[in-house]
C-alpha positions, 0 to 999 in steps of 0.5 A, a space after each residue: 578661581 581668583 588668578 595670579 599671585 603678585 600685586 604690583 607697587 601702586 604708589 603707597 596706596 592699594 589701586 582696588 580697581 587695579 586689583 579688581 582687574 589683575 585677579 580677573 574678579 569680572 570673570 567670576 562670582 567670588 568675592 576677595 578680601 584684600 588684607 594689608 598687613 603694613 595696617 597690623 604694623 602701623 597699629 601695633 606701632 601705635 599701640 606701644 605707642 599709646 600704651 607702653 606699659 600694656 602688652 597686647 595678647 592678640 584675641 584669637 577669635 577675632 580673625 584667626 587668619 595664620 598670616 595674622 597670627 605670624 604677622 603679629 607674632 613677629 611684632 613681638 605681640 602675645 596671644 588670648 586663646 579660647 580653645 584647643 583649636 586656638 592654641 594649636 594655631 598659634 603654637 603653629 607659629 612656633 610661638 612659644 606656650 609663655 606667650 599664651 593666656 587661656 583666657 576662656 573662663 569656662 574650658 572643656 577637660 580636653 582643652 585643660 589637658 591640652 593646654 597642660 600638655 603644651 605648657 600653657 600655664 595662665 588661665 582665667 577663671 571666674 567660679 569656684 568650679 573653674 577653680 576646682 577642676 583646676 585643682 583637679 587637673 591641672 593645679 600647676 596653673 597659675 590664675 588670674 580670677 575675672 570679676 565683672 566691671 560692665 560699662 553702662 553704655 557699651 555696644 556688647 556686655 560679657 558680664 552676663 555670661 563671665 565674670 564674679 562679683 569685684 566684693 563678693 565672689 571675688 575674694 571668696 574665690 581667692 580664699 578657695 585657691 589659697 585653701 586648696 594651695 594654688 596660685 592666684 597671680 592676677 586680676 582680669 576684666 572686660 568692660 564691654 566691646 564698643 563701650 562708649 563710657 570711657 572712665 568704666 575702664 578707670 573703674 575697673 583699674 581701681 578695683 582690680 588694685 583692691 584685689 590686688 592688696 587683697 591677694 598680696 595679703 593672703 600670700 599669692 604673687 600678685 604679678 599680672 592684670 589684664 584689662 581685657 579687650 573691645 577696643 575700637 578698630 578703625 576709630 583712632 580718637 577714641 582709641 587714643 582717649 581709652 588709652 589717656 584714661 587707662 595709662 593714667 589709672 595705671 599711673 595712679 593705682 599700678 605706679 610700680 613696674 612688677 605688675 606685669 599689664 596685659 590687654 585682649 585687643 582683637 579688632 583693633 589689630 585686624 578690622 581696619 586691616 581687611 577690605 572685601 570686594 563684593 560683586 553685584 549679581 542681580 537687582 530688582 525694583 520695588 516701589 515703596 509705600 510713598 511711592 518711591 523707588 527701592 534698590 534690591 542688589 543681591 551681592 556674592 556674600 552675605 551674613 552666612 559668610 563674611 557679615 556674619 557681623 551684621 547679625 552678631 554685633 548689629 553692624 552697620 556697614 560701609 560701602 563704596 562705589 567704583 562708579 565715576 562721580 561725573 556719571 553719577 545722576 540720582 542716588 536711590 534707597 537701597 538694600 543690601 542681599 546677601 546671595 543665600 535664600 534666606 530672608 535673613 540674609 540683609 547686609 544693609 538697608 536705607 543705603 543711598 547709593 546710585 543705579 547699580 547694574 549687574 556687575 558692578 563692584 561694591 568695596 566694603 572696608 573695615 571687614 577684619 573683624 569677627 567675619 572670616 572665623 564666624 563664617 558658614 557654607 550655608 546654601 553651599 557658599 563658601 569663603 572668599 579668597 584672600 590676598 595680602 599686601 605687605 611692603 617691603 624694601 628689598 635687600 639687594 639696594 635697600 631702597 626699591 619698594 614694592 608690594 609682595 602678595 601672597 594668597 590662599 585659596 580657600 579659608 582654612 578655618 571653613 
């Protein structure tokens, strides 16, 4: 089991071998992410930054760590929900339900009923049957219809699976809503997670500003646009040129201050957050076909646990070392196994990295997202621990500062 419960004070900056060290990682076989939560404040202070006009509604599915959830929570974000099981944490946090979207276009009856129940009132819909059971049972929601803007050049599309036609489905959809007398407050869309052609989320602005003329004619309030979420985690440039071009769409298309804008961020809060300390457990040597030699390590986590990205999203991943550059001679191809038996089970390959013994560390940052939540106890390995590191000042001098940590033991979303 990891050991101790405080972190001292290393100079502004987390000492990982230090860590490494203080939680006795030698002595046994887990793994441990390292979660600073002064990261999450830094970039909500960069997001109102960046973006004043647009309120973050922090994705739940991304990481649902409860610490997160009540760290953001006091920062004054909001909160995307995908299911009954998301809401009931955030609500946990003694969150108020306004503060929550049902941003899921496609909800179980029992969710709908749980969502009414605690007075979560905004949903996303995106089909008339959607629209329907809505109707059905619970017509007080207020509806932000989903259209589909995919970028053409992006890491990960939804618009296969959610979103209507912006010209065709769309106004049909707020046509039925305005026939069977509910209410159609606004427009949501999703570009696409890593998307590298920046202007679709101009695109996606200007259309939504035609359903919004479109929805004022009929008589609804058009009060709320969601701009979604995918924005990059640990890639401030691009981040801060996403930002360039929405603000200055909005500018143009939303210039008034009664539209309330909303985004999905996930990643961006929580990716760059975490850190995961990965312990080498066993190697061996293979010979490759031009004859030269490949590194087998096998690590105490894997894509059934923590890298489960790897799979999902075709993550790359980055590793560092803790060995002295002074002691490092050649470097060799390696691979990266996670400890389960299953072949699939390949966290990196073509790495270079040096001669590594059983033992050794291995640090893997930008870990935060969509890690933790997708993992399994497959092969019966479970999550790693967790320990946070939050900055504090203390109230007896206002001046001392120093590190306070907190930790758990074992996931509670596994």
């Amino acid at each position: 089991m990891i050991k101790g419960n405080r972190i001292e004070f290393y100079n502004n900056k987390i000492n990982i071998p230090k860590v490494i060290e203080e939680q006795g990682l030698q002595d046994t076989d887990e793994a441990l992410f390292v979660c600073d939560l002064n990261d999450l404040r830094r970039k909500y202070e960069l997001w109102n930054q960046l973006m004043p006009r647009v309120k973050p509604y922090y994705a739940v599915k991304c990481n649902d760590d409860p610490v997160v959830l009540k760290t953001l929570a006091d920062l004054g974000a909001n909160f995307d929900c995908a299911s009954m099981g998301e809401i009931k944490l955030v609500l946990a946090e003694n969150v108020d339900p306004e503060r929550i979207i049902f941003a899921q276009p496609c909800k179980p009856l029992t969710h709908v009923a749980y969502a009414k129940a605690k007075g979560v009132m905004t949903s996303i819909v995106d089909s008339e049957y959607e629209i329907l059971k809505l109707h059905q049972h619970f017509p007080e929601s207020n509806l932000v219809i989903r259209i589909r803007c995919d970028a053409t050049d992006v890491k990960l599309s939804f618009g296969e699976k959610f979103g209507c036609n912006v010209k065709t489905e769309a106004p049909a959809l707020m046509l039925l809503a305005k026939e069977l007398n509910l209410k159609v407050i606004g427009i949501s869309f999703h570009v696409g997670t890593g998307c590298n052609e920046l202007p679709a989320y101009d695109r996606a602005i200007t259309e939504s500003k035609i359903l919004f003329d479109f929805g004022t004619k009929l008589g609804f309030n058009m009060t709320l646009l969601d701009i979604g979420g995918g924005f990059p985690g640990s890639d401030n440039v691009t981040f801060k040129k996403i930002s360039n071009i929405v603000c200055r769409s909005l500018e143009r298309n939303f210039p008034e201050d009664n539209v309330n804008i909303i985004a999905e961020p996930g990643r961006y809060f929580v990716e760059s957050a975490y850190t995961l300390i990965c312990k080498v457990h066993s190697k061996r040597e293979a010979k490759s076909c031009d004859g030269g030699i490949i590194k087998h390590y096998y690590l105490n986590d894997g894509v059934y646990v923590s890298f489960n990205n790897v799979v999902t999203e075709n993550y790359k991943v980055v590793v560092q070392h803790l060995l002295d550059n002074k002691n490092i001679t050649p470097t060799f191809n390696s691979i990266l196994w996670g400890p389960t038996g299953d072949s699939l089970d390949k966290v990196g390959e073509n790495l270079d990295l040096p001669d590594l013994k059983c033992g050794d560390f291995l640090i893997f940052p930008n870990m935060g997202a969509y890690s933790l939540p997708l993992s399994t106890r497959f092969n019966g390995f479970g999550s790693p621990n967790i320990i946070y590191f939050d900055r504090t000042i203390l109230t007896e001098d206002n001046v001392e500062e120093k590190f306070r940590s907190m930790r758990i033991t074992s996931y509670p979303g596994v």
